[in-house]
N, C-alpha and C positions, 0 to 999 in steps of 0.2 A: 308630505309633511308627516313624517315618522315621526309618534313619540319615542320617548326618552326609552321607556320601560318597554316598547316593542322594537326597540333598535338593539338595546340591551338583552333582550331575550335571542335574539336574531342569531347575535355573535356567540351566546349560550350555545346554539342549537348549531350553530357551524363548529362550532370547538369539539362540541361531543361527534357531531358527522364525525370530522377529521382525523379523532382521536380512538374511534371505535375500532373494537376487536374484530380482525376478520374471521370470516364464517368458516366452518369445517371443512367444507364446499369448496371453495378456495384454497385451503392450506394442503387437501389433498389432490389438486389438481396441481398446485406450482412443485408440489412435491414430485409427481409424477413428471412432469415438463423439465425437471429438473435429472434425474433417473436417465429419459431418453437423451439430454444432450451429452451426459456423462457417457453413456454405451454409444452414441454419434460419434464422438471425439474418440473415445478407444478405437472403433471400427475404423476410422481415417489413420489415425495415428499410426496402427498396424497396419493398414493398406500400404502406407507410405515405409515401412520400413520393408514391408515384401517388394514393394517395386523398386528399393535400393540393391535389396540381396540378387534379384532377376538381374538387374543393370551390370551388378560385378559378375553374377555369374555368366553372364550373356559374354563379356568384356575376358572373363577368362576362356572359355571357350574356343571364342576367334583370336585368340592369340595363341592356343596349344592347335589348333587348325592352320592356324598358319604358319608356325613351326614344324608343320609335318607337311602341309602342301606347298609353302612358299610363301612368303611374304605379300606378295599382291596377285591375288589368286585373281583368273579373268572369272568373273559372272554375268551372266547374263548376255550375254553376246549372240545372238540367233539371228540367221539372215534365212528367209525361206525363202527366197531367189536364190542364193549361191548353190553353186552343182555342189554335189557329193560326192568326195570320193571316198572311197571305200581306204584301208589299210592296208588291203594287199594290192591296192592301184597306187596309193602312195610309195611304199616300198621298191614298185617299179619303177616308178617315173624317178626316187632318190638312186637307184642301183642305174638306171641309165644316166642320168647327167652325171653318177661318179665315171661313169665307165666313159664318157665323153671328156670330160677332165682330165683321166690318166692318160688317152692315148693323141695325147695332141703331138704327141712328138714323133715321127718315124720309128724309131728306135726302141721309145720306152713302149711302147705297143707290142712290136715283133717279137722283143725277148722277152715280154713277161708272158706271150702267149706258146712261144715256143718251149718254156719252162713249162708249162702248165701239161701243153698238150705231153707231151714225155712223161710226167709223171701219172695220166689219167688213162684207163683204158677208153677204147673208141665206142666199146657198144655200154651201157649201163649195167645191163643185165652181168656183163665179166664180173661188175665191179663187187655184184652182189654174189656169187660164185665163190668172187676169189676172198671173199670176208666170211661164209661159210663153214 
């Protein structure tokens, strides 16, 4: 059972609570809180336009790369089981199955090698001699 005049008083003293000036202490701490969200959101806001300019530049890039190497370039492909061969083992095995392709025919065999032998001397060293 609250009186009149201490109920009265009560709502006095929450009105001014409520209505009170905040302290220095405060206005320079929200000032500050306020500072670092402003340099937060700059710091993102730039982050996010550099990793848009990365993404076009990335994006031009593989596209003048692939204008000069090809369109779907193989990457990454590596089998370290498969034998090696070398380039000059390649070259032979493609120079032998042409030379098994050409001479399937009797024919086209005998005269391109009897053409050849006639125009070639027999020993190498002539050939170097006769260029001399």
């Amino acid at each position: 059972m609250i009186s009149q005049s201490s109920h009265r008083r009560l709502e006095e003293m929450q009105n001014l609570y409520d209505t009170r000036p905040s302290r220095n202490e405060d206005l320079e701490l929200v000032k500050q809180l306020q500072e670092q969200c402003m340099m937060k959101d700059n710091a993102i806001r730039k982050a996010a336009e550099d990793m848009k300019f990365y993404k076009l530049e990335l994006i031009n890039r593989e596209e003048n790369y692939n204008k000069v190497f090809g369109v779907k370039p193989v990457i990454g492909i590596f089998n370290p089981l498969e034998k090696k061969v070398s380039s000059y083992e390649g070259k032979r095995r493609r120079k032998r199955r042409d030379r098994r392709r050409r001479t399937w025919g009797p024919r086209a065999g005998s005269a391109k090698r009897s053409s050849l032998s006639s125009r070639r001397p027999n020993n190498h060293m002539a050939s170097i001699v006769m260029c001399s």
